[in-house]
N, C-alpha and C positions, 0 to 999 in steps of 0.2 A: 515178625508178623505185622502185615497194619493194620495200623490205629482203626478201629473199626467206627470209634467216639468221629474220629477228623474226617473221614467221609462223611459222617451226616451233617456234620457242619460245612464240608466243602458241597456237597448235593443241594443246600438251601441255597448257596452263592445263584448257584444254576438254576432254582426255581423248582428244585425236586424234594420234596417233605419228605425224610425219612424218617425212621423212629428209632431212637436206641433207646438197648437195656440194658441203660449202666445203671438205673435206680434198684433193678434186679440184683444187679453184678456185684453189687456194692453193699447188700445184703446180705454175700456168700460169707464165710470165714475158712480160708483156706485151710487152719491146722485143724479146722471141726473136720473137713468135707477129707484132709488126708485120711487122718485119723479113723473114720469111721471106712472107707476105702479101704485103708489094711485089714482092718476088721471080718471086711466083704472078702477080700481076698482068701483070706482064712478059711472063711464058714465054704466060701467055692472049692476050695481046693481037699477039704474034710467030706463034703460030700461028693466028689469026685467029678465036678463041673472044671469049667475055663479055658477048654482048649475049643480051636474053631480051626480046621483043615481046608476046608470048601471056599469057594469065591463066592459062595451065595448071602453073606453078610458081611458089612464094614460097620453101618454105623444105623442105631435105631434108635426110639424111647418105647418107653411101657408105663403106662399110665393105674394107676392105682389108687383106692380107694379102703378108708379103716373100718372094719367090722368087730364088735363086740355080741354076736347074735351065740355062739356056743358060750358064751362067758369069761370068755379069754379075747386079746386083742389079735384078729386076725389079718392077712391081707388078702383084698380080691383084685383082681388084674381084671381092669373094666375094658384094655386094650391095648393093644399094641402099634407101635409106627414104624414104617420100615423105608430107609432111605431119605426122609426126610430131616434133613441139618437147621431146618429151623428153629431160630431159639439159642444156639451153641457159642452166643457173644452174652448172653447171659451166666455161662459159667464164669469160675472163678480164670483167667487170663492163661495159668497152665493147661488145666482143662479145656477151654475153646482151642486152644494150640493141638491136645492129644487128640480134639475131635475131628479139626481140620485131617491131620495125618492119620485118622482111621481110614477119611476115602484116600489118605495117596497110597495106602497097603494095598488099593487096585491095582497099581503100577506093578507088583510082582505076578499079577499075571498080566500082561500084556506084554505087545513085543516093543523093542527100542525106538524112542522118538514115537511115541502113540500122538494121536489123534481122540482129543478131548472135546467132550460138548457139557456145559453144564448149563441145568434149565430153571429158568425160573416163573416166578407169576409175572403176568405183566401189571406195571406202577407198584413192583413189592415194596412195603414199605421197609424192609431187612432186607432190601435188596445185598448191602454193605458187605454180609455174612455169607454171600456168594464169591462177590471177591477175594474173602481170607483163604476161601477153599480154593478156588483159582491162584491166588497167589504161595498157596504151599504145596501143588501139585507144580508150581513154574519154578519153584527154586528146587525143589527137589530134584525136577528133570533136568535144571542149569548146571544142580549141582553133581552128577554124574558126567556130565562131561558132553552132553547132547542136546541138540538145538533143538530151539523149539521157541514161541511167539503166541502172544494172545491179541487174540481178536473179541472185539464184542459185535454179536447179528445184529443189524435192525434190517427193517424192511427194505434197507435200499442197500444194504450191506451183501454184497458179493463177497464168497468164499475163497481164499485162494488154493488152489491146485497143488499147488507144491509148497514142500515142508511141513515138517509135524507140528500142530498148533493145540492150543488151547482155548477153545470157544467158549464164551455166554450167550444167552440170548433168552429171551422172554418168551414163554409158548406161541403166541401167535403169531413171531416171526420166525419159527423152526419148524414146525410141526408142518405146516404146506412144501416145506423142504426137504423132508425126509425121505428117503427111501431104503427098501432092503433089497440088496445083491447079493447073492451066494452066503444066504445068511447074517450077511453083516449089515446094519442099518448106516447111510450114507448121510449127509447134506453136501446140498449141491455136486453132486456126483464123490465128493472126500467118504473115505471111507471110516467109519468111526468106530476106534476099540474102547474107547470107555462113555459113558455116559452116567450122567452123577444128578441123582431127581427121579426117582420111581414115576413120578410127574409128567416124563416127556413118555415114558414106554405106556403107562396107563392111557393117556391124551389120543396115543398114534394106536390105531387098529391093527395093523398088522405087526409092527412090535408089541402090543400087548399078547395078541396071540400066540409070536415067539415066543416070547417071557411067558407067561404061561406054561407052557410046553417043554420051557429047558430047550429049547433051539437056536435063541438070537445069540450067534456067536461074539459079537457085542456085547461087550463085559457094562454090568451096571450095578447101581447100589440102589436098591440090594431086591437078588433072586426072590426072597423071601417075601414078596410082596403081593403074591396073591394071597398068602396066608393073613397077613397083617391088614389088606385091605377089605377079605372076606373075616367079618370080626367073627363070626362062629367056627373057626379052623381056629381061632385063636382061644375059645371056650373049651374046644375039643379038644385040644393040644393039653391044656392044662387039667384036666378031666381025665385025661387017657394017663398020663404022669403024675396024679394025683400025691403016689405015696412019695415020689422022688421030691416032688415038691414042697411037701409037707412039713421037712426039716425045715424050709424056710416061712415055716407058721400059713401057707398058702390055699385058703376056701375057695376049692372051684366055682362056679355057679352056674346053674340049671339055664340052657338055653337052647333053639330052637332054628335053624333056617326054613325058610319061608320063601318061595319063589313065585309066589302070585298073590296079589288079593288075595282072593278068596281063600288059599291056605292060610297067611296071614292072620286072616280075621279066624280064624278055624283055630289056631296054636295059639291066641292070647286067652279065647274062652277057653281050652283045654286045660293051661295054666291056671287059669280062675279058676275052674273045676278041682284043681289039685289043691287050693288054700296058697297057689304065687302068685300074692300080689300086696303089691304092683309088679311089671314086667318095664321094659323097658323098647321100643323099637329102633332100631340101628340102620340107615343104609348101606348098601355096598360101598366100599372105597372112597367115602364122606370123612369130613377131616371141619374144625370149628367148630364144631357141632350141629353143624347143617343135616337138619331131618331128626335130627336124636329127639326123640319125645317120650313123656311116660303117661301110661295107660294103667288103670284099676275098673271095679267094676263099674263106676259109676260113667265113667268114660264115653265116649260117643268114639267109637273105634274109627267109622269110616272118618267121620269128619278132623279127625287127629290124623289120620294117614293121607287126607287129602292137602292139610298142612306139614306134615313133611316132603313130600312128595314135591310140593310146590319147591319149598322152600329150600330141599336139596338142586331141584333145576334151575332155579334162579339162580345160586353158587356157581354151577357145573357147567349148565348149557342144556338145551334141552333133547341133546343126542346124547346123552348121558344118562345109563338104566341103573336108579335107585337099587330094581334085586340084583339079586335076591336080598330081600332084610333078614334081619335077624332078630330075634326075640330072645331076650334075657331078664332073668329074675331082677327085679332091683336091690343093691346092696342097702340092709339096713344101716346105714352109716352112723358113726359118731360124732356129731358137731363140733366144730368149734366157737370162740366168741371173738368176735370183730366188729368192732363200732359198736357196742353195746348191744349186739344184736345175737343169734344164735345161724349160723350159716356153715352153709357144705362145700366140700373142699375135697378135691384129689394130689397127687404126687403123680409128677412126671419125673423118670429114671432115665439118664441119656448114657447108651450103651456103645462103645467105642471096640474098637480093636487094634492091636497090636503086635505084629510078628502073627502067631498063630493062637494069642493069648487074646480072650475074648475081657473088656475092662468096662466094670463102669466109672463115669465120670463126674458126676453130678446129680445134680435133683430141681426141679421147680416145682415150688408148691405153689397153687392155685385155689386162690378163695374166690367163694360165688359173689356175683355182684347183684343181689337183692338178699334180704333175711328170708331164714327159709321157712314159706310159710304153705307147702304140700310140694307131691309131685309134682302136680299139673301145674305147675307156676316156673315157668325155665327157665328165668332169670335166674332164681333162688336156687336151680337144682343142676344147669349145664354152667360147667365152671371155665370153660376156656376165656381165655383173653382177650381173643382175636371174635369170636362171633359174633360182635356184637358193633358191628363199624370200626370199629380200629382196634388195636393192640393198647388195653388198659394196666400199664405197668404196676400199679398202685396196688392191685390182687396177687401182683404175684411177688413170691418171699425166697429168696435165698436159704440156704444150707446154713446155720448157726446154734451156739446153744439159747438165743433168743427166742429165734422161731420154733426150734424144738418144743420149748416151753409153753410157747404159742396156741403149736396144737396139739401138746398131751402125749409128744413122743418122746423116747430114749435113743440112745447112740445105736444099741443092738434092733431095737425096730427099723430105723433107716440101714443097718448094715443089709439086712433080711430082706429087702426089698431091693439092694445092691444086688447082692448074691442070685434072687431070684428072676431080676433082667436079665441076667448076665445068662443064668442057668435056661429062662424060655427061649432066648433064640438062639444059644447052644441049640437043644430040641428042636427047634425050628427047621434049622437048618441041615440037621439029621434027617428028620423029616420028611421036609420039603412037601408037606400035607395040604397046601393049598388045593382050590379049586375042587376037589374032593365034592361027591355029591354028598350031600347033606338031607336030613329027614323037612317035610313039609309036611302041612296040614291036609 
């Protein structure tokens, strides 16, 4: 595999800042992260989870947060990520390896010598993590015995016509490229069997639509992603599975879609009405936390939805439609202490696949970057890394009995949250419950 460390030092030579997560990586403890791993494998295979048949998933995360509200230590699954490999030079060096070849498990369905496109943000700072997945999709297909070359798009990059390749390229050099013929999504007239970035099909109109529908005969990672980027099919999913999930200690939570204002604003006082709150508001298919806000009564609704709103298009683009939102109870969480301070924290689970065995791989725990001092204070309360101008590694912890201790966990709590990744988009992908109308105000 490479060194993912030597490209960001070779990218500075050339004037390109990248960021690596070796302060993360380096956090991990491999015989913690197996260990609890067999563990998971256990509790999946007892309660009759881990098998995946379908090409509608390779490789996700499921993000989670600790509840002690019935008086026991719960888990609530705040969300789910489908297809996006960001993040996966953070695991421990085995693991980045099994996450890489979760997307080459695409390769059993496609046909010989495929045609690959894999997409990224443009100026990613992890761009690095693009390339380990291009480069184990290039030696696998080396290694089989069939030709095949990578190219990377830019804007003045010409595709070539003949032989099967391995493309990257940054959305704004692909996306005006694309098109669909007989089902299949092309660039520059190549016609393309895999595609690796829920990213590039969300981005393009008319493959979204395919995807959507189960039509784009263009295999990508992962089908699953109207479920994961509509977050209330992923409330409903775990809500409708309640008791299966339950073994794995899993609190559904009360939530809502919403497809206009005015419903919006209709389903958070309903909730009020009910004694939830606070609530939470989610956009559609938002990712760093762009648009996530929390709302109680004291709240100025519009003016909090006119700051998400903003502040999802300014991420996105402004041809990009926030609804439907979703509205969700907020989890009463249990803090941890960091910098002598009291702050909230979730678990991201990175979910792999293997053969037809669905695996998890790892875990990033993310701590807030301000002390938590209410809702309405987002610094304190949305924990990602990345939303805040750059990727601040120093919040986020590795897998160890350090960090266990850290935030108040045991080996069996992190296996349970293994198990329960593994076991949601198992369902998911049974499923395939995306886009589904959902109730409004």
């Amino acid at each position: 595999m490479i060194n993912d460390d030597a490209l960001v030092r070779y990218a500075s030579v050339l004037g390109r800042q990248l960021v690596t997560l070796q302060e993360i990586r380096e956090k991990q403890d491999l015989n913690t992260s197996e260990r609890i791993i067999e563990m998971a494998f256990r509790k999946l295979q007892d309660a009759g989870f881990g098998s995946i048949h379908t090409d509608h998933f390779f490789m996700g995360s499921v993000d989670f947060m600790i509840s002690s509200e019935s008086g026991r230590k719960e888990f609530c699954i705040i969300e789910t990520n489908g297809g996006n490999s960001r993040g996966i030079s953070l695991l421990p060096v085995k693991y980045t390896k099994m996450a890489c070849n979760s997307f080459v498990e695409m390769l059993r369905f496609m046909p010989k010598e495929p045609n690959i496109l894999i997409g990224h943000l443009f100026e990613d700072k992890i761009i690095h993590e693009k390339f380990i997945v291009a480069e184990a999709f290039f030696q696998t297909v080396k290694g089989r015995g069939e030709e095949t070359h990578f190219t990377m798009i830019g804007p003045d990059t010409a595709v070539e016509t003949s032989g099967p390749k391995i493309m990257m390229g940054a959305y704004p050099d692909i996306l005006p490229r694309i098109g669909v013929k007989d089902g299949y999504a092309h660039i520059d007239g190549v016609v393309l069997h895999g595609i690796v970035g829920d990213g590039v099909i969300r981005r393009h109109k008319d493959l979204d639509l395919l995807g959507s529908t189960n039509e784009l005969k263009t295999l990508f990672a992962n089908r699953v992603y109207k479920t994961t980027d509509n977050k209330y099919s992923t409330y409903k999913l775990i809500e409708k599975y309640s008791e299966e999930l339950g073994i794995f200690r899993i609190r559904p939570l009360k939530a809502r879609l919403c497809r206009s204002r005015e419903g919006l604003e209709q389903v958070v006082g309903e909730f009020f009405g009910k004694g939830i709150s606070p609530v939470v508001i989610k956009p559609y298919g938002g990712s760093g936390g762009a648009g996530i806000y929390a709302l109680d009564e004291r709240s100025d609704i519009e003016n909090i939805l006119d700051l998400s709103m903003n502040e999802f298009r300014v991420k996105f683009g402004s041809e990009r439609n926030p609804f439907p939102y979703t509205v969700v109870e907020a989890v009463k969480f249990v803090p941890m202490e960091w910098k002598e301070s009291k702050r909230n924290f979730d678990i991201r689970i990175y979910v792999g696949r293997k053969g037809d065995e669905i695996i998890p791989l790892g875990l990033l725990m993310r701590i807030a970057r301000s002390p938590f001092k209410g809702m309405d204070h987002k610094e304190g309360f949305v924990v990602n890394l990345s939303g805040y101008g750059g990727i601040e590694t120093e919040r986020g912890m590795g897998l160890s009995q350090e960090s266990l201790d850290l935030f108040g966990l045991t080996e069996t709590d992190v296996a349970d949250m293994f198990a329960a990744s593994c076991a949601v988009f198992e369902l998911m992908q049974k499923e395939m419950i995306g886009g589904e109308p959902g109730e409004d105000g």
